[in-house]
C-alpha positions as CSV (number, residue, x, y, z in Angstrom):
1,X,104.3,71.0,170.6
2,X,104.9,70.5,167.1
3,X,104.6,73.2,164.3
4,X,102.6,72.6,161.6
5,X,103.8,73.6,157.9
6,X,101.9,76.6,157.7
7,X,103.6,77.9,160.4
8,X,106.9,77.2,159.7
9,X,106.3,78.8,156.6
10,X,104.7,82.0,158.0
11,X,107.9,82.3,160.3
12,X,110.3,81.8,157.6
13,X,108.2,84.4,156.1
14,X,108.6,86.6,158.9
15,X,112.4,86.3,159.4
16,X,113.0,87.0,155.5
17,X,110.6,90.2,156.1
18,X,113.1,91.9,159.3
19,X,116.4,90.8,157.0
20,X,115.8,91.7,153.3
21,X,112.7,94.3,154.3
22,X,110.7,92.3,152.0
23,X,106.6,92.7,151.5
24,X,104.2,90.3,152.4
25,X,101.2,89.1,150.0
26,X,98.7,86.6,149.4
27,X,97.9,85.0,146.2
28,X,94.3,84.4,145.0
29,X,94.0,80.9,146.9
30,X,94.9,82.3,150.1
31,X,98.7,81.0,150.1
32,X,101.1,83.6,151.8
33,X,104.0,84.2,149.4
34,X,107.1,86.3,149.5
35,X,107.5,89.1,147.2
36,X,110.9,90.5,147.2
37,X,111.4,93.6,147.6
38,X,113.0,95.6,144.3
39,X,115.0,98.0,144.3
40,X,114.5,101.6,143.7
41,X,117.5,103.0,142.0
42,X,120.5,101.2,140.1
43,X,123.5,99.9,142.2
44,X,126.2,101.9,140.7
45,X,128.7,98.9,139.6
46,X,128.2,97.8,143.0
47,X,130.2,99.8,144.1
48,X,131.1,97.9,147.5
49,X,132.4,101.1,149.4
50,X,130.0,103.8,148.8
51,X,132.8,106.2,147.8
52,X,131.7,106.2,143.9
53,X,127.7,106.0,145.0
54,X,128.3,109.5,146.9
55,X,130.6,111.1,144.3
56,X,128.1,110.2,141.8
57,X,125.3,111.1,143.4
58,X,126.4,114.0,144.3
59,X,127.3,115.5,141.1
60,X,123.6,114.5,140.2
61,X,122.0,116.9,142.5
62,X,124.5,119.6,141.7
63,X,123.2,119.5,138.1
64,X,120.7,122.0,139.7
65,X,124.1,124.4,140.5
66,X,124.9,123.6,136.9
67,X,121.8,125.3,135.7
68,X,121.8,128.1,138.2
69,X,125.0,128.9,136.9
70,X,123.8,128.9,133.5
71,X,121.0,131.5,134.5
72,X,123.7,133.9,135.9
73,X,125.8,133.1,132.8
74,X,122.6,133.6,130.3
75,X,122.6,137.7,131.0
76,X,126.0,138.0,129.5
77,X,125.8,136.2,126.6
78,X,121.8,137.4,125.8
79,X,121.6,140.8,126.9
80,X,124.1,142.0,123.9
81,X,121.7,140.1,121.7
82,X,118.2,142.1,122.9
83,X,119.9,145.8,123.2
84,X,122.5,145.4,120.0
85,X,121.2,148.8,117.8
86,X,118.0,149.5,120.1
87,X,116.4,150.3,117.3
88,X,112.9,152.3,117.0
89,X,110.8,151.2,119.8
90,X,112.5,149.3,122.5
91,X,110.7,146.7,124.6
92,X,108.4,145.8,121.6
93,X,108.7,142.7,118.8
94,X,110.6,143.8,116.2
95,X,112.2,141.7,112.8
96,X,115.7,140.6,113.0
97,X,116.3,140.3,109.2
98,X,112.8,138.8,108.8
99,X,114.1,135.5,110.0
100,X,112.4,135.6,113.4
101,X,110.4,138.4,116.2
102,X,113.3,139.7,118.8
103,X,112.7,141.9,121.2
104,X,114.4,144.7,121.8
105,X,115.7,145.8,125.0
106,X,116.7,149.5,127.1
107,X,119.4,149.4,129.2
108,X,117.3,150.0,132.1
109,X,115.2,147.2,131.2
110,X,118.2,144.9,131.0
111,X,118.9,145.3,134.3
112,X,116.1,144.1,135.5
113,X,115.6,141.0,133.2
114,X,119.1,140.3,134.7
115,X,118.6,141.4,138.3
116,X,115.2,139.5,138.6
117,X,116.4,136.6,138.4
118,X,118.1,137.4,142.3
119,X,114.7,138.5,143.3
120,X,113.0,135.5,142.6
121,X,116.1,133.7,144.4
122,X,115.4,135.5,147.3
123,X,112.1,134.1,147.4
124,X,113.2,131.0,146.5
125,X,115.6,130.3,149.2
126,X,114.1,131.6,152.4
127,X,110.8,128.9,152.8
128,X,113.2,125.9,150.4
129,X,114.2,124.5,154.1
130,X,110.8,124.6,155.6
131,X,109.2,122.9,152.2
132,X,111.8,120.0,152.3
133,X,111.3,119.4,155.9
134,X,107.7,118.5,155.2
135,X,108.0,117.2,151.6
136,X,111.3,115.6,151.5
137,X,115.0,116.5,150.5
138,X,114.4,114.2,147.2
139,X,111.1,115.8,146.0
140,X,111.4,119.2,146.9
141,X,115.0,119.4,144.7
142,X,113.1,116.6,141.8
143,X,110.4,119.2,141.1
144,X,112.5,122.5,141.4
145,X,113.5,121.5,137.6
146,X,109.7,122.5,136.9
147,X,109.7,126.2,138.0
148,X,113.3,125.7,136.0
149,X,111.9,124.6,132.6
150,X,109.1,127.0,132.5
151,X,111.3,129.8,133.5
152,X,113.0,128.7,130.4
153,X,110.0,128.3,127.8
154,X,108.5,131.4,128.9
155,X,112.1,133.4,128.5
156,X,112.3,132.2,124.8
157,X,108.4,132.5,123.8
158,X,108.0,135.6,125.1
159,X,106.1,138.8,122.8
160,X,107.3,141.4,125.3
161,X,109.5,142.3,127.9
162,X,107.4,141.3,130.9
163,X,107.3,137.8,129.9
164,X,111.0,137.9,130.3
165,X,110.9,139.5,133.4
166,X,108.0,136.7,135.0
167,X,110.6,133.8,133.1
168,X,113.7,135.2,135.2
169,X,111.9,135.2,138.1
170,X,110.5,132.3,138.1
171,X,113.5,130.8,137.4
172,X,115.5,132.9,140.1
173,X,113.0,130.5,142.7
174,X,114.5,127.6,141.3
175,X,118.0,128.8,141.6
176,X,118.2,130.3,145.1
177,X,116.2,127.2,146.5
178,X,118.8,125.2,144.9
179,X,121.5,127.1,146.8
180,X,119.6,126.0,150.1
181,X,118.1,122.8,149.4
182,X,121.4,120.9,147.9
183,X,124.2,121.4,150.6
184,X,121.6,119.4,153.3
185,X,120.9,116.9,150.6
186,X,124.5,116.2,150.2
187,X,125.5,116.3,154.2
188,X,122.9,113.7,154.6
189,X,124.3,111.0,152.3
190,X,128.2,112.0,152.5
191,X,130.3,110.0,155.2
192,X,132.1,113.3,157.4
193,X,135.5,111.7,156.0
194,X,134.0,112.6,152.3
195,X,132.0,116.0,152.9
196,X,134.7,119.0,152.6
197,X,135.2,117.4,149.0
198,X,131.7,116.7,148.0
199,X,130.4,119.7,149.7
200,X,132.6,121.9,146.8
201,X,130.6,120.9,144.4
202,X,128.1,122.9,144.3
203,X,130.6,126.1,143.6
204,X,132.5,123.2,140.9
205,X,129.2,123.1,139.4
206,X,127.8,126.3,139.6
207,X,131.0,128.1,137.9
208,X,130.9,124.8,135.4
209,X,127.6,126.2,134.7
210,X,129.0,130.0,134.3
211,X,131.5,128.5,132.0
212,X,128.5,126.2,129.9
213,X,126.5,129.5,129.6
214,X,129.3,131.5,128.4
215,X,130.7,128.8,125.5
216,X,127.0,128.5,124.3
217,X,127.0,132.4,123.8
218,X,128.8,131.8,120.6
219,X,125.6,130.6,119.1
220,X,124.5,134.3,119.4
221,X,121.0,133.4,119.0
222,X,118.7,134.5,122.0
223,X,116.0,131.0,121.2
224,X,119.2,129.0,120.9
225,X,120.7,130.0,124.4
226,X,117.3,129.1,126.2
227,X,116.8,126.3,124.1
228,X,120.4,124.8,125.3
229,X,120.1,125.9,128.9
230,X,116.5,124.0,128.8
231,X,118.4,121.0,128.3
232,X,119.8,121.3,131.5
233,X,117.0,121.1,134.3
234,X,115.6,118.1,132.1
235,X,118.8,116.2,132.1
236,X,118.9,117.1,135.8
237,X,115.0,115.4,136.7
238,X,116.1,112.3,134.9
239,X,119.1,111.1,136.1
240,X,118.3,112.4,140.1
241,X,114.8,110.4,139.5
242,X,116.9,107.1,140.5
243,X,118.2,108.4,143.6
244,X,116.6,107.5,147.3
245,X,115.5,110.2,149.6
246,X,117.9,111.5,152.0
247,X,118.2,109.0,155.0
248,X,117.7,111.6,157.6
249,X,114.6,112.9,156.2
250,X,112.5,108.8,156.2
251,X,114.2,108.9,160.2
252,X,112.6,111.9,160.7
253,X,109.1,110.7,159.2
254,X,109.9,107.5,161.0
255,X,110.1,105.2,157.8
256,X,113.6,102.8,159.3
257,X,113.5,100.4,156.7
258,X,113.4,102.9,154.1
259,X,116.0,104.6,155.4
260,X,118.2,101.9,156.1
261,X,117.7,100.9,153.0
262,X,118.8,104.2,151.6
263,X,121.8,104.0,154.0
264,X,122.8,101.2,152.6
265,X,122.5,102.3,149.3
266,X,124.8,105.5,149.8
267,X,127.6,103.2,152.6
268,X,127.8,100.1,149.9
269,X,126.3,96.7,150.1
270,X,128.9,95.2,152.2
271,X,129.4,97.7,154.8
272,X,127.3,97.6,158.6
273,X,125.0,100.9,158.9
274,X,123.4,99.6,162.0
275,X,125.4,101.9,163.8
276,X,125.4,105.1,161.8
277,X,121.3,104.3,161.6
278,X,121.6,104.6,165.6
279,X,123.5,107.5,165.4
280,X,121.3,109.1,163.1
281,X,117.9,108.6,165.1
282,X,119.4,110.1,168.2
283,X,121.0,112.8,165.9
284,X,117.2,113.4,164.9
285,X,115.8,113.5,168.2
286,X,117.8,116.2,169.4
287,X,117.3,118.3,166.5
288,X,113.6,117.9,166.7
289,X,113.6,118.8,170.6
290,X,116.1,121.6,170.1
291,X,114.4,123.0,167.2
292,X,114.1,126.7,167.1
293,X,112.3,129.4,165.2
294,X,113.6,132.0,163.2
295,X,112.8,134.5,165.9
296,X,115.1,132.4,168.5
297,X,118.0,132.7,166.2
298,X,118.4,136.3,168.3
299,X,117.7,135.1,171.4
300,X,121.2,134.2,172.0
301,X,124.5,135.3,172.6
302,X,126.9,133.7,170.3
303,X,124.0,133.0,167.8
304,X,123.7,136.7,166.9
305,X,127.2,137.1,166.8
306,X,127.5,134.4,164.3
307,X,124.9,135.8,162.3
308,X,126.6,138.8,162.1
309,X,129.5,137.5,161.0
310,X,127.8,135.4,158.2
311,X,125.6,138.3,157.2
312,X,128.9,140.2,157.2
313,X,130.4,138.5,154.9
314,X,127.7,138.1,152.9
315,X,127.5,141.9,152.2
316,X,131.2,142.1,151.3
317,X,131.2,139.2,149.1
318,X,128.0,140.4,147.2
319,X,129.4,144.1,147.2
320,X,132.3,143.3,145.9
321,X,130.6,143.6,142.4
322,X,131.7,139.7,141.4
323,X,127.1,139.0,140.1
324,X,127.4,142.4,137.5
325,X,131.0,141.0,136.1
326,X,129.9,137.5,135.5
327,X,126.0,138.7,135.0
328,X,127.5,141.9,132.5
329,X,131.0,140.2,131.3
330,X,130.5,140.4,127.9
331,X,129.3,143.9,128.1
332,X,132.0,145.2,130.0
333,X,134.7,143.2,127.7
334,X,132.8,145.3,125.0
335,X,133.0,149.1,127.1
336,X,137.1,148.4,127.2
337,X,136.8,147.7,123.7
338,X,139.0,144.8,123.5
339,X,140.4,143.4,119.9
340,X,139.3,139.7,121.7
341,X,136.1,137.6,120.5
342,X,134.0,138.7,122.8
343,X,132.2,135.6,123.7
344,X,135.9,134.1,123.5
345,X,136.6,136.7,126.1
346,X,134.1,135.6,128.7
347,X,135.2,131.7,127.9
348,X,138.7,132.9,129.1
349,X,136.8,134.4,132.3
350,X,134.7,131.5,132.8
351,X,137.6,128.9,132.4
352,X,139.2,130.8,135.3
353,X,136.5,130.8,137.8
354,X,136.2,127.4,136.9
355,X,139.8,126.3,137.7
356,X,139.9,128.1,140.8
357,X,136.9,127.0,142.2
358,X,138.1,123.3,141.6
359,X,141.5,124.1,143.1
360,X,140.2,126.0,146.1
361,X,139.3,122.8,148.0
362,X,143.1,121.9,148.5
363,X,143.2,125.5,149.8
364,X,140.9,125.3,152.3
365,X,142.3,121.8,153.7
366,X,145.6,123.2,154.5
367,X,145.1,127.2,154.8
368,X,143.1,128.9,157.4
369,X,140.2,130.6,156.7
370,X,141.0,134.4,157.6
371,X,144.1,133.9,155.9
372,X,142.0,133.0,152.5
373,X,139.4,135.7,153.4
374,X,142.2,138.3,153.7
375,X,143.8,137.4,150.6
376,X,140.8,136.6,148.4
377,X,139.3,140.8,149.3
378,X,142.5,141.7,149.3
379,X,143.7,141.2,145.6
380,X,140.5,141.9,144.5
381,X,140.5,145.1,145.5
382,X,143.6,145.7,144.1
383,X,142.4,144.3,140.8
384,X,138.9,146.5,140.5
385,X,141.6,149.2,141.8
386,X,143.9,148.6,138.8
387,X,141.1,148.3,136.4
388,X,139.2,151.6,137.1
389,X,142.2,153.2,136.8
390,X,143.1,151.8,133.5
391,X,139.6,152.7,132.5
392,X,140.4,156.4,133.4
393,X,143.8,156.5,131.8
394,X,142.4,155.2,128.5
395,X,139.0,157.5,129.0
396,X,142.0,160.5,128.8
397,X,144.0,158.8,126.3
398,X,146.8,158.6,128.4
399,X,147.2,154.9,127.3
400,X,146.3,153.3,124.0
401,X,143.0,150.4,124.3
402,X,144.7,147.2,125.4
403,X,143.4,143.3,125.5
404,X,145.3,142.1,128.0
405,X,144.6,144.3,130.9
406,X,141.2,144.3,131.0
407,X,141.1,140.4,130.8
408,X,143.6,139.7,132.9
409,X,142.7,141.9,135.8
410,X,139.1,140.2,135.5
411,X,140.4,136.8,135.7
412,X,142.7,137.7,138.4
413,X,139.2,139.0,140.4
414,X,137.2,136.0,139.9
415,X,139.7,133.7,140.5
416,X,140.7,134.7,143.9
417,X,136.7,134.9,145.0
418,X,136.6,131.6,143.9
419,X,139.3,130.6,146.5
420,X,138.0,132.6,149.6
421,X,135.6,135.1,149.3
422,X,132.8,132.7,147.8
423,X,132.6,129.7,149.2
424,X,134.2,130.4,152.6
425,X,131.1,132.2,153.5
426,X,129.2,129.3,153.1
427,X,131.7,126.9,154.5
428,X,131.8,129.0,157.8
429,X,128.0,128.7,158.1
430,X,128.2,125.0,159.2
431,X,131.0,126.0,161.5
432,X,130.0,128.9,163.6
433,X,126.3,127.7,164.1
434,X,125.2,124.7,166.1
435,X,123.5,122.2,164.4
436,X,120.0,122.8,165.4
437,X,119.9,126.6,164.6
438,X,122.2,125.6,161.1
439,X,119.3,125.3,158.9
440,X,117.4,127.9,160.1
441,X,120.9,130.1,159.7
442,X,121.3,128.9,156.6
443,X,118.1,130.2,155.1
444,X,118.0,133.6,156.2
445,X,121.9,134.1,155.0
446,X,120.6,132.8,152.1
447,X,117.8,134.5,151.3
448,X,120.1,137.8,152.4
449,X,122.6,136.7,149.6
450,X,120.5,136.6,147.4
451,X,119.0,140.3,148.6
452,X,122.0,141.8,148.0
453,X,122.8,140.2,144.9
454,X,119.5,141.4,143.4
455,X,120.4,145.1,144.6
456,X,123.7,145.3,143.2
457,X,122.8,144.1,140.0
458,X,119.9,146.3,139.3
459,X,122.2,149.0,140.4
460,X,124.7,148.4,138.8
461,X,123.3,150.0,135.7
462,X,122.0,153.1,137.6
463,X,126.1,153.3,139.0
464,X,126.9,153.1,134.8
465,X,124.5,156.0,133.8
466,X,125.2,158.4,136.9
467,X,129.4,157.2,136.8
468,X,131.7,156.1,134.3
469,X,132.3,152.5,134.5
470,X,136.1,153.7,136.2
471,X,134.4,154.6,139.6
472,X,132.1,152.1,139.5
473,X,135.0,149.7,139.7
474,X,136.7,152.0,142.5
475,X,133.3,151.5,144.2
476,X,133.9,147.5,144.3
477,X,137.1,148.0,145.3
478,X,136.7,150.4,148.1
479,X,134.0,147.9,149.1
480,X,136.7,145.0,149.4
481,X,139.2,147.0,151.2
482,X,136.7,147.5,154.0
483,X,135.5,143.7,153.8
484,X,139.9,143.1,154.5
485,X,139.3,145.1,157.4
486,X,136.2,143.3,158.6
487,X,137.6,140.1,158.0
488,X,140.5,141.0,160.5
489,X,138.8,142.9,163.0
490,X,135.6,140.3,163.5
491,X,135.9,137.2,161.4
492,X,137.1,134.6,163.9
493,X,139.6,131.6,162.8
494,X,137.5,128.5,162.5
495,X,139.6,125.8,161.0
496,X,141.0,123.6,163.5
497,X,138.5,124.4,166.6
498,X,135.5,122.9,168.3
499,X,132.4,124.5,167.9
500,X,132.4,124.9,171.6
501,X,136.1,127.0,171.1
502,X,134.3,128.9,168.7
503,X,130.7,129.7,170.8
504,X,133.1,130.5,173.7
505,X,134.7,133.0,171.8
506,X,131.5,134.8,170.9
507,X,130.1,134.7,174.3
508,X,133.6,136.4,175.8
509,X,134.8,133.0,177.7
510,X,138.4,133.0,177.5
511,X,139.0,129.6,178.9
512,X,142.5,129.5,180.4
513,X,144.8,126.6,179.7
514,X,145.3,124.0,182.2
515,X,149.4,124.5,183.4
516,X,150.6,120.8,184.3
517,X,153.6,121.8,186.9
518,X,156.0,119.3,187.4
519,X,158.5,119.4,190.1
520,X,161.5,117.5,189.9
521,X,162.8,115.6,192.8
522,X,166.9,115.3,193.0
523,X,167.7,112.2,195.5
524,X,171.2,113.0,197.1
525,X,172.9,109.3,198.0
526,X,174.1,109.6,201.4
């Protein structure tokens, strides 16, 4: 039977629809017509490999470490600027020279402007992994920068104290969210050959944004510095805009084309995602059978021992004291009274953790992770050790004030957390857990990071007025000798094993090798 043109047409139509995912319309006289379907986001250079699309993407969405890094960094370089004189009544508008209103802060209130900011990251990171499971990857990260900005108008408009503290917290949502929401984001669009390296940087970019806060410290103007970090979260909305939603997030709502084409978009136009696609749905069916509440996560075995490794760590790294040196560096530069530009001071600092940081992914390709743990609490205890006892020494003027010390013992500290104590942590949290209890995991180590890094902070001032500032170092330090010892007593080695090696190890199988005996045969010519 022969086929009319219509129907040639409509199949044509058809055929282009399954290949190029196009739309199909009809014009006002009833004539189908092909609309082709545009694009989304910009082909980066088509890039024909995908290797520059993730690296580029992925230092979009770690903008939003960039600005959490600048919120941390923001109590260093402001805090001088509200509590400089506290003159007649703090925590009240006063004139700063009749240019402009500045408030002026207590101590105690310092602390909590600063340690706020952990508090509303604790509330922040907990639910961010439910939220972008329902609302997407893309948006939930998109319209974190909101909360961000507001945080940030609020924080420089502010009359009175408790506008700053509302403007920290509601910032500190943004931030800890960010600490949960990203690393997902990036594991979905990375190819496993490029994760270790893209997965670094969000610690790249969060001490980037430590450094970026401390260099804009110099302006020593408390609108300025809000003004400036502001910039960031809006830079941040409008490049990330352009991006497609993570591809395992349109499987999971059952949009294929959209997340082939997103696929595609992240692999490079001439590479075959068929299979990964494949991969992926099945990937997505077993982590929507196997999924489990946060109640199951101590149901099991090897699940709660991971957790108490993770949570473990966790309280060592935060206890170590590394949030009140980069939240208070300028302020402790300024106790040790330093001949050093302050502000130049905490550059120097931030310069460090940065470097480290960057260099700490060769690190962790070629050492094992104990060995970095143990090293990492290691030297810094000995360099809180070192410091308090400086500060004690100089308290009895026993040794005359110094620069270097104090600097370099600091920069020594937060450049050997960079290289283990910090991100291992993290790393070992998609190591230990299977992957339909990681998420899950995840949040709850998160949202107990960011517990503890709230308490320390705010305590750290209490610690100041009850101690000198000598044993509240030798607290730190005490606290990273016993993390050494935890490290080596419980911390397993995961580089180089199976999850399976690593489950069996927490459940108490000890799986015995397999001996291959061979038994030689001598022939004896007769």
């Amino acid at each position: 039977m022969l086929k009319t043109r219509e129907e040639k047409l409509d199949e044509k139509t058809t055929e282009i629809d399954a290949e190029a995912g196009a739309s199909q319309t009809e014009d006002k006289n009833g004539n189908s017509k092909v609309l082709k379907r545009l694009e989304t986001v910009p082909d980066i250079k088509r890039d024909t490999s995908g290797i520059t699309t993730q690296y580029i993407a992925t230092g979009i969405v770690n903008l939003g470490a960039f600005a959490a890094g600048a919120c941390v960094a923001w109590s260093s370089s402001a805090l001088p600027l509200f509590t400089i004189g506290q003159i007649e009544t703090p925590g009240i508008p006063v004139t700063n020279n009749g240019t402009h209103p500045k408030l002026v802060l207590t101590d105690n209130e310092a602390s909590w402007v600063a340690s706020l900011l952990c508090l509303g990251a604790l509330w922040g990171a907990v639910p961010a992994g439910l939220i972008s499971e329902h609302f997407g990857r893309k948006k939930t990260l998109l319209y974190l920068a909101l909360p961000l900005l507001v945080s940030w108008i609020l924080v420089a408009s502010s009359p009175n104290v408790y506008g700053l503290y509302v403007g920290r917290f509601v910032g500190g949502i943004a931030v800890g969210a960010f600490s949960v929401g990203i690393p997902p984001y990036v594991e979905d669009i990375a190819e496993p050959q490029n994760l270790p390296a893209l997965v670094n940087f969000y610690h790249v970019h969060f001490s980037c944004g430590v450094l970026f806060g401390y260099i804009i410290g110099m302006v020593q103007s408390t609108s300025w510095l809000s003004v400036l970090c502001a910039s960031i979260p809006i830079a941040y909305f409008i490049a990330f805009i352009f991006l497609p939603e993570s591809p395992a997030y349109l499987i999971s709502q059952g949009k294929s084309s959209q997340a082939e084409a997103a696929l595609r978009y992240f692999r490079g136009i001439d590479n075959n995602v068929e299979a990964e696609l494949k991969e992926l749905k099945k990937y997505t069916r077993n982590t929507a059978k196997n999924r489990v509440t946060f109640k199951e996560l101590f149901s099991t075995r090897s699940t709660l021992k991971a957790l108490v490794v993770s949570f473990g760590l966790m309280i060592f790294q935060q206890l170590s004291g590394i949030y009140p040196v980069l939240f208070y560096a300028e302020k402790i530069f300024k106790k040790f009274s330093i001949s050093l530009y302050l502000p130049g001071a905490t550059i120097i600092l931030g310069f460090c953790l940065v470097s480290s940081t960057y260099f700490s992914t060769m690190f962790v390709k070629k050492v094992r992770r104990r060995v970095l743990l143990l090293v990492s609490f290691s030297v810094m205890f000995l360099s809180l050790a070192g410091l308090g006892v400086y500060y004690h020494l100089k308290a009895s003027n026993v040794i005359s004030d110094s620069t270097w010390v104090p600097v370099l013992t600091l920069c020594i500290f937060v450049s050997v957390y960079a290289v283990g104590a910090g991100p291992i942590p993290w790393l070992m949290l998609r190591e230990i857990f299977p992957p339909h209890v990681r998420r899950r995991a995840t949040a709850i180590t998160a949202g107990f990071h960011w517990f503890l890094a709230f308490g320390v902070t705010k305590l750290y001032q209490n610690f100041l007025d009850l101690v000198s500032l000598g044993w509240t170092l030798w607290n730190f330090s005490v606290i990273c000798l016993i993390g050494t010892a935890f490290v080596y007593l419980v911390v397993p080695e995961t580089k180089g094993r199976t999850l399976e090696e690593i489950q069996n190890q927490f459940e108490g199988i000890h799986k015995t090798k397999t001996h291959i005996h061979v038994i030689e045969v001598e022939t004896v010519n007769s």
